[in-house]
C-alpha positions in Angstrom: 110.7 97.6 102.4 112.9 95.2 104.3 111.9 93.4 107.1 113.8 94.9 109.5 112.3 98.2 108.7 108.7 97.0 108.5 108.7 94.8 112.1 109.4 97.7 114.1 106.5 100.1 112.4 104.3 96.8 112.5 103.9 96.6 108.4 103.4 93.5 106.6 103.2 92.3 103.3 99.8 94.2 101.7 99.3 96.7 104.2 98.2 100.0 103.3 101.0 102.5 104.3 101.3 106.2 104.4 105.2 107.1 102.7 105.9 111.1 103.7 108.3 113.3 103.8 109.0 117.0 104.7 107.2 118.1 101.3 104.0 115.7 101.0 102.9 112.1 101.4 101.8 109.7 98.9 99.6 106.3 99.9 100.7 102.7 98.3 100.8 99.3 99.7 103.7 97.6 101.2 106.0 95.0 99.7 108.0 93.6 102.7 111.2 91.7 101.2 114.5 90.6 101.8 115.6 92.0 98.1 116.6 95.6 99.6 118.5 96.8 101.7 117.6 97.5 105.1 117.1 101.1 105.6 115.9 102.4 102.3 112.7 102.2 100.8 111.6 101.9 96.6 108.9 103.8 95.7 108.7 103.2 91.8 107.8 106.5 89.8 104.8 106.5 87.7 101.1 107.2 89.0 99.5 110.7 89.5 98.3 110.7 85.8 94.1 111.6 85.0 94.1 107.8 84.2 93.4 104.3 85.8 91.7 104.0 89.1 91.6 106.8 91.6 94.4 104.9 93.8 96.6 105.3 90.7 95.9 108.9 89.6 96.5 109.9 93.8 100.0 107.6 94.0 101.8 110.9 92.8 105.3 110.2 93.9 106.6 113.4 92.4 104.6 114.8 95.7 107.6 113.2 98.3 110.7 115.2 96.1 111.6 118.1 96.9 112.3 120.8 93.9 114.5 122.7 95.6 117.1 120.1 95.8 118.9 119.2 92.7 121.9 118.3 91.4 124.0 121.4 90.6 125.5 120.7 87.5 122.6 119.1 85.7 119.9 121.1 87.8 118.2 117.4 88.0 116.0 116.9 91.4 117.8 114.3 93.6 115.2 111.5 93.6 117.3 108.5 95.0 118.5 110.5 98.1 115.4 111.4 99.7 114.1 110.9 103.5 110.7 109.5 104.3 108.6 107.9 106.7 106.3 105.1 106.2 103.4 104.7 108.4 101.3 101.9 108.6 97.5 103.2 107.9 94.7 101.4 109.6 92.6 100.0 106.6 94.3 97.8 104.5 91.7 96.8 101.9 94.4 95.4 99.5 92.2 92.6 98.1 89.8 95.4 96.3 92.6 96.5 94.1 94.2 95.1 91.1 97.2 93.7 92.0 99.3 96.1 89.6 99.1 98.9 92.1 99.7 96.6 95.5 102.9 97.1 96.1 106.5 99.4 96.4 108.4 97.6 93.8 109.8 96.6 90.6 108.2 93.5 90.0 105.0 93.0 91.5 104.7 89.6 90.5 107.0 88.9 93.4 104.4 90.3 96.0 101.8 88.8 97.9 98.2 90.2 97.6 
């Protein structure tokens, strides 16, 4: 998430954070960077599967969309146009996780553990 998003909700880089939306909410850690715009948050799909470490089979982010809202023509859900909250949580034991599953992004080489 940008910076500007993340100062206000007092998130930095590594913090456990709660992302939810009207239909569920899904755990991760937080990637705080200047490479997105301000405003939107990347939560990459992927996780939910029976296996890797629990914090991987729970990061379900099929659990934020909403089935009901697709795309008329091809019927597929709209994934890139969804609202959510992210909440800072209050423990934020990043270091006891590998850092594959640290952070809300692309690369994860980029962020800090």
């Amino acid at each position: 998430m940008h910076p500007a998003d993340a100062a206000p909700r007092e998130i930095v880089d590594g913090d456990a954070v709660l992302v939810s939306s009207p239909r569920g909410a899904v755990r991760y850690w937080a990637c705080v960077t200047q490479d997105i715009v301000a405003g939107t948050v990347e939560v990459n799909m992927g996780g939910g599967g029976p296996l890797g470490p629990a914090e991987w089979q729970q990061a379900n982010v099929n659990r934020l969309t909403d089935p009901g809202n697709s795309d008329l023509l091809s019927g597929f859900p709209v994934f890139k146009a969804l609202l959510c909250e992210v909440t800072r949580l209050q423990h934020s034991p990043v270091e006891e996780y590998p850092k594959e599953i640290s952070c809300i992004r692309r690369s994860t080489s980029e962020c800090s553990a």
